[in-house]
C-alpha positions in Angstrom: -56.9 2.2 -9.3 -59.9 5.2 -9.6 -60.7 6.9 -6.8 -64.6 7.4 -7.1 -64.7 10.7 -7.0 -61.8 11.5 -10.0 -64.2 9.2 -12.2 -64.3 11.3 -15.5 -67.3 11.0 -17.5 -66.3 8.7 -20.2 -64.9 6.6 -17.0 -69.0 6.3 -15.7 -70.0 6.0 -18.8 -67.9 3.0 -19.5 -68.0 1.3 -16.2 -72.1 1.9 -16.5 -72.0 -0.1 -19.6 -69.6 -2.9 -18.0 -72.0 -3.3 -15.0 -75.2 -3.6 -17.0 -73.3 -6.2 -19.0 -72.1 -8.1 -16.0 -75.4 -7.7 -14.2 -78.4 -8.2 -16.2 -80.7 -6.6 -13.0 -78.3 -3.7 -12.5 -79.9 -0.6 -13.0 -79.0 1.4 -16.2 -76.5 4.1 -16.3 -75.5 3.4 -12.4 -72.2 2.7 -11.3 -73.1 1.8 -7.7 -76.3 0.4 -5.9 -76.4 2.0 -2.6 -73.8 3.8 -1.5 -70.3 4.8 -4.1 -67.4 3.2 -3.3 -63.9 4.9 -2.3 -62.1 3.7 -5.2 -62.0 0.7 -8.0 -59.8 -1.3 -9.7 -60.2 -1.7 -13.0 -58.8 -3.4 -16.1 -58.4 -1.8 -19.2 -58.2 -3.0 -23.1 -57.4 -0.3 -25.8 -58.9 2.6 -22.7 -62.0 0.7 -22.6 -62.8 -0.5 -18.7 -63.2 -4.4 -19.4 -63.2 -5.6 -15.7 -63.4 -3.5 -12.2 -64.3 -4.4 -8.5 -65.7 -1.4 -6.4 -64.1 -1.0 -3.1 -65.0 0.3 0.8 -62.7 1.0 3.4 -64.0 0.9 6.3 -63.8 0.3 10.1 -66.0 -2.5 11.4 -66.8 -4.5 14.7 -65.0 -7.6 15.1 -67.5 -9.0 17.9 -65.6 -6.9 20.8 -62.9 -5.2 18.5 -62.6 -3.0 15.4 -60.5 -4.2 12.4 -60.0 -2.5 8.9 -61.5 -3.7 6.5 -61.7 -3.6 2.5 -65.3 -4.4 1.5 -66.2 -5.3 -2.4 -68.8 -5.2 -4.3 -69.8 -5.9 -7.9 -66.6 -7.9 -9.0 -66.7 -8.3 -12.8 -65.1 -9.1 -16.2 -66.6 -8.0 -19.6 -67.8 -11.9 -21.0 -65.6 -11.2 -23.9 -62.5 -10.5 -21.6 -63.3 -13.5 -19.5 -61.0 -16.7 -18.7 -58.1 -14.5 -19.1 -57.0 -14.5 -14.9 -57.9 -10.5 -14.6 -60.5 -11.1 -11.7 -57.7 -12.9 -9.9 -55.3 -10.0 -10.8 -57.7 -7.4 -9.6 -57.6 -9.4 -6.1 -54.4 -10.6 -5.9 -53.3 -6.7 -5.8 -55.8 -5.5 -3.4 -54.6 -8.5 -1.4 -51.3 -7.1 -1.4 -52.3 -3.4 -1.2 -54.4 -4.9 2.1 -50.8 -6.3 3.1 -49.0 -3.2 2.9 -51.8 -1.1 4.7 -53.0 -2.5 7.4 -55.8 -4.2 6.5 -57.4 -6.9 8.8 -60.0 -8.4 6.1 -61.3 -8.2 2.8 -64.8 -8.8 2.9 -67.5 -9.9 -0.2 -71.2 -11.3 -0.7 -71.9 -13.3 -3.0 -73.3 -16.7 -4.1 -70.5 -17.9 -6.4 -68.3 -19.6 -4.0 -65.9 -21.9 -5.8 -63.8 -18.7 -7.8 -63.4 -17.0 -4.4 -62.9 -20.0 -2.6 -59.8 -20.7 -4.5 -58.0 -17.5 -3.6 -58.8 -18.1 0.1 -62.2 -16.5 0.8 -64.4 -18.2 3.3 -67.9 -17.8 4.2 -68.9 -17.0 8.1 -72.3 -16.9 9.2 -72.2 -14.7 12.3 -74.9 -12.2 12.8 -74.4 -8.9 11.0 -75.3 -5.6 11.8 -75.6 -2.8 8.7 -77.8 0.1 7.6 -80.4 -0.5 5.2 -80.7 2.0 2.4 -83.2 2.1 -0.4 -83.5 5.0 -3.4 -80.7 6.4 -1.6 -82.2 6.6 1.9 -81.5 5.6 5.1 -84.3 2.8 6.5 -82.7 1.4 9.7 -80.3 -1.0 10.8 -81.2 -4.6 10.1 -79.6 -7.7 12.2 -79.6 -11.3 11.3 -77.4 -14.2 10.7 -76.6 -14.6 6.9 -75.8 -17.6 5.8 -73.5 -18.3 2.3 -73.7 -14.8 1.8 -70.8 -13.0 3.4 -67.5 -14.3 2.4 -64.4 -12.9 4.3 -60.5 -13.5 3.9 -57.6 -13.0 6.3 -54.9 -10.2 5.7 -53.5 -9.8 9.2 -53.1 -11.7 12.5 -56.6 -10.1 13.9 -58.7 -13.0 14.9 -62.5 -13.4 13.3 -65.1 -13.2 16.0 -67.9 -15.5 16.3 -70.1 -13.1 17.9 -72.0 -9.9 16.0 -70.3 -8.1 13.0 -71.0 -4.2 12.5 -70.7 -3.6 9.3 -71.1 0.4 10.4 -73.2 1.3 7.2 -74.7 -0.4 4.3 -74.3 -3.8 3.3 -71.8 -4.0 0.1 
C-alpha cells in the first residue's frame, strides 16, 4: 500500500506511465482524474509499479444511514503482467483490509462486469448524488439514476438502500 501523499517521484512517474498504458484516454503524466486518492495498492516487478487500484475512504449516505465505504478507481494491470491473478490479489486484500476496519462497502464504476462480477461485485442502479468537478473545479452536485455503472460489494451486515446514494464528493 502508498499513501498518496508519500508517493516519491519515481513512484508518479511510474504509475503515470502504467495509467497511460492501461487507459489509452488518460491524460499524460496524471496519476488521478479528479480528485487524488487516499492511498493505492500496487504491484511491483523488479521496483517497477506493474498493477495498482487507487482508493477513497469515505463516508457516504446509505438512503437514511451513513456507511464506510472504500471507493476505487482506475483498477489496472500493465498488459504484459496480465493473466497472472494480481487484479484479484489487489482486491482480495482490500477485501480483507475492508474486513478488519470496518468497512460497509467497496464501491467501483465501470463497464467490464464479468471480472468483478466473479469476486462478488454487483451493480445497483439507485439514484446517486456526487459533486461534479472539472480542471479541478468544483461545478455542482449532479443527481440521477446510473445504470451498469456503479458496481458495489458487501463487507459488513449494513443493508444497501434502495433509495438516494450520497456519494459526498466526486464521483470515482
Amino acid at each position: 500500500m502508498i499513501l498518496e501523499h508519500r508517493l516519491t517521484p519515481p513512484q508518479t512517474r511510474g504509475l503515470a506511465v502504467l495509467l497511460e498504458k492501461s487507459f489509452p484516454q488518460y491524460p499524460e503524466g496524471e496519476t488521478f482524474l479528479q480528485q487524488a486518492p487516499d492511498f493505492r495498492v500496487v504491484s511491483r516487478h523488479k521496483r517497477k509499479i506493474v498493477s495498482q487500484v487507487a482508493v477513497d475512504f469515505r463516508m457516504i449516505r446509505n438512503g437514511k444511514n451513513s456507511a464506510r465505504v472504500f471507493c476505487l478507481s482506475d483498477v489496472c494491470v500493465h498488459p504484459d503482467f496480465q493473466s497472472r491473478q494480481l487484479g484479484t490479489q489487489m482486491l482480495k486484500w482490500l477485501e480483507s483490509e475492508a474486513q478488519k476496519n470496518g468497512i460497509d462497502f467497496i464501491l467501483l464504476t465501470s463497464g467490464v462486469q464479468g471480472f468483478y462480477y466473479k469476486l462478488g461485485y454487483r451493480y445497483k442502479e439507485n439514484i446517486f448524488k456526487w459533486l461534479l468537478i472539472r480542471n479541478g473545479k468544483s461545478m455542482g452536485l449532479l443527481q440521477r439514476r446510473l445504470r451498469s455503472t456503479v458496481m458495489v460489494k458487501k463487507i459488513s451486515q449494513e443493508v444497501w438502500s434502495n433509495g438516494i446514494i450520497d456519494l459526498a464528493g466526486p464521483i470515482f
